[in-house]
C-alpha positions as CSV (number, residue, x, y, z in Angstrom):
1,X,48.9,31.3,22.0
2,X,52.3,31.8,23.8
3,X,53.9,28.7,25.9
4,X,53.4,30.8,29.1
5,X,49.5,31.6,27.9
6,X,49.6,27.2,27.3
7,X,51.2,27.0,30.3
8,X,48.9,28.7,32.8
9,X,45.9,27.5,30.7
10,X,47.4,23.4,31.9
11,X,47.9,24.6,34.9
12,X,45.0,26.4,35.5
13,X,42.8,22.7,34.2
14,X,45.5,20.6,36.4
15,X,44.5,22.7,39.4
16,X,40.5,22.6,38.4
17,X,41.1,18.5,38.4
18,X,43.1,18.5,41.6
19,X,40.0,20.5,43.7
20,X,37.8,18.4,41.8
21,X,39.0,15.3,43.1
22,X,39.9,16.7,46.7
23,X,36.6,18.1,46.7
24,X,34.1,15.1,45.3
25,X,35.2,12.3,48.1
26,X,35.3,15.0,51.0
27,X,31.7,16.3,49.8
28,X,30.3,12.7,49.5
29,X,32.4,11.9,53.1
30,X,30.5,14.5,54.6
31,X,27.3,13.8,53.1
32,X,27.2,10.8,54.3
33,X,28.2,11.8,57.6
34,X,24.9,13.6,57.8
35,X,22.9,10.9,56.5
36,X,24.3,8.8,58.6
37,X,24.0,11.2,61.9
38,X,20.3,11.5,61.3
39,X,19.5,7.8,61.3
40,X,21.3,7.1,64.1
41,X,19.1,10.0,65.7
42,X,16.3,8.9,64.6
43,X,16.7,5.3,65.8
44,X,17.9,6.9,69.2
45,X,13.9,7.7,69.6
46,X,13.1,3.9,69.5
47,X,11.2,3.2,72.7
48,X,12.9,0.0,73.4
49,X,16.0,-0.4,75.8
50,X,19.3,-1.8,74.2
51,X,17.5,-2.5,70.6
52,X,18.5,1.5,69.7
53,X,21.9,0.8,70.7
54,X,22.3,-2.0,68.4
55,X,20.8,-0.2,65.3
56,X,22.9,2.5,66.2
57,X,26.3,0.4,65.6
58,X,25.0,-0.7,62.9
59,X,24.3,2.4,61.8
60,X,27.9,3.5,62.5
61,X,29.2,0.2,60.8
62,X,27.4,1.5,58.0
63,X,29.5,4.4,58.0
64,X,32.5,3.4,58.3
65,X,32.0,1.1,55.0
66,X,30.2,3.6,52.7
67,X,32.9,5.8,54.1
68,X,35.5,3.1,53.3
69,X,33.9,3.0,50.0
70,X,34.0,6.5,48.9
71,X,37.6,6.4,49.3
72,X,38.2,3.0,48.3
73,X,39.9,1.6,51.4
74,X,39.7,-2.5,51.6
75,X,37.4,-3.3,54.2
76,X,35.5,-6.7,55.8
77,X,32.9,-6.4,58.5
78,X,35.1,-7.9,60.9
79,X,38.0,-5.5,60.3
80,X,35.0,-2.4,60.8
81,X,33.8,-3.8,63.9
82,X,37.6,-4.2,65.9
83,X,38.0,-0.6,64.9
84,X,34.9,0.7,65.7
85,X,34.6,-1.0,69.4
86,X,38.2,0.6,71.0
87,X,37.4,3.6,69.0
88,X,34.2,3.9,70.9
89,X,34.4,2.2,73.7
90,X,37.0,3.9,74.9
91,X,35.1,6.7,75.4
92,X,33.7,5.0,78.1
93,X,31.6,7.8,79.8
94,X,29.8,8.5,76.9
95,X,29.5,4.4,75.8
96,X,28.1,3.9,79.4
97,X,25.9,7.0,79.5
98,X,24.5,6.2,76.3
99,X,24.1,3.0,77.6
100,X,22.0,4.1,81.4
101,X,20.1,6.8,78.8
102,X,18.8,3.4,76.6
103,X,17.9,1.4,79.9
104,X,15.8,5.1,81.2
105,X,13.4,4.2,78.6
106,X,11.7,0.9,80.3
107,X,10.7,3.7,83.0
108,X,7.0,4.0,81.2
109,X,6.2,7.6,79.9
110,X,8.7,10.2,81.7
111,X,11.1,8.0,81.3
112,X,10.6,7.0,77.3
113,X,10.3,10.4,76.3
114,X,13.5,11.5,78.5
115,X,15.6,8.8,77.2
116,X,14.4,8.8,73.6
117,X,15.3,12.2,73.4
118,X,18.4,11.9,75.3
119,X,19.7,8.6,73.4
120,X,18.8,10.6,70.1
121,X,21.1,13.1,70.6
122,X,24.1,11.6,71.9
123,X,23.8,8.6,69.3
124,X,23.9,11.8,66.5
125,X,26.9,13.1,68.4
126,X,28.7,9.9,68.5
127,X,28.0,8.7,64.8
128,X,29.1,12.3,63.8
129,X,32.2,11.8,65.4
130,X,33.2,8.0,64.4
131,X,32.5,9.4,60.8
132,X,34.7,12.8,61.1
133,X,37.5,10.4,62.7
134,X,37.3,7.8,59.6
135,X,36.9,10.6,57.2
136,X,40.3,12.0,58.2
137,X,42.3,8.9,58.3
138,X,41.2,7.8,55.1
139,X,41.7,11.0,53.4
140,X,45.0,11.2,54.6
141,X,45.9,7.7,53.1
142,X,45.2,5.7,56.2
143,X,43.4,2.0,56.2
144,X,42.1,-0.5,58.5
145,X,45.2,-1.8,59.2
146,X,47.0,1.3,60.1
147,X,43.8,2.5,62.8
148,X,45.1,3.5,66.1
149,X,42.4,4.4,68.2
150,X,44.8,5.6,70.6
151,X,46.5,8.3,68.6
152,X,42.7,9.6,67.6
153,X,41.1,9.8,70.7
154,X,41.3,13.7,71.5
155,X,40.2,14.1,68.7
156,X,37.3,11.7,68.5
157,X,36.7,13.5,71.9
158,X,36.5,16.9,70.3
159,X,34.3,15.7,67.6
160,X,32.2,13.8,69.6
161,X,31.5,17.8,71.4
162,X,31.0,19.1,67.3
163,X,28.3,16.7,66.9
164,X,26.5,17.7,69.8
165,X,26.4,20.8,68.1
166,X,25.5,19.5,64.9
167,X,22.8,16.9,66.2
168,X,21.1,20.1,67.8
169,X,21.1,22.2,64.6
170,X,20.0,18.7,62.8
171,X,17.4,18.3,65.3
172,X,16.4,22.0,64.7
173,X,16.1,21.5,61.1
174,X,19.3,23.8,60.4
């Protein structure tokens, strides 16, 4: 074998490693994404007012640590929780939406079905979002420390209107 032949062969491996390695945290990233997107649909349906919005931040707290995890960012619960809140939170029409949605459900029937339904969905969209905003900061090398909920927040937005889409197709079985 030539040293060009050798040459392209290492190369050829180095680059099969690289996309490996790019690949295997983004693929788990976004599989857990999804996981994580249909359990906080699912307990969107709960029938009870507030209860489904606090298993939903836990659901997204969740997130954020397996996510944390998978590319072996430093985290504490305390740290997850002061990002997640601005991150969230200011999206305040969706946060208090959300929020109105949850308290619809004490209305009995009509208003349990509307609600669980409508609760579902935008929790999906929301977790969906809060995981494609973590995903990309610590892919590209960010931490807890270096979160500026600010400087995401169009984005956030724009994924927040993704995971509509993606909660639908979920919800569809797609």
């Amino acid at each position: 074998m030539t040293k060009e032949k050798k040459a392209e062969t290492v190369d050829e491996k180095t680059e099969a490693v690289v996309e490996e390695q790019t690949s295997g945290p983004m693929e788990a990233a976004n599989k857990t994404i999804q996981t994580h997107t249909l359990s906080a649909m699912g307990i969107g349906l709960v029938p009870i007012p507030l209860v489904d919005l606090l298993g939903i931040t836990g659901v997204q707290i969740n997130l954020i640590r397996k996510l944390a995890g998978i590319y072996e960012v430093p985290y504490t619960n305390d740290r997850i929780k002061n990002v997640l809140t601005p991150l969230v939170g200011g999206a305040f029409p969706v946060v208090s939406a959300t929020t109105m949605i949850s308290l619809f459900k004490a209305i009995p029937i009509i208003g349990q079905t509307t609600g669980a339904l409508a609760v579902s969905m935008t929790s999906g969209a929301v977790t969906y979002a809060v995981g494609k905003v973590f995903l990309q900061h610590f892919a590209s090398g960010g931490t807890f420390l270096t979160f500026d909920p600010d400087k995401v927040r169009d984005y956030y937005e724009s994924m927040v209107k993704e995971g509509r889409k993606t909660a639908s197709n979920l919800n569809a079985g797609k």
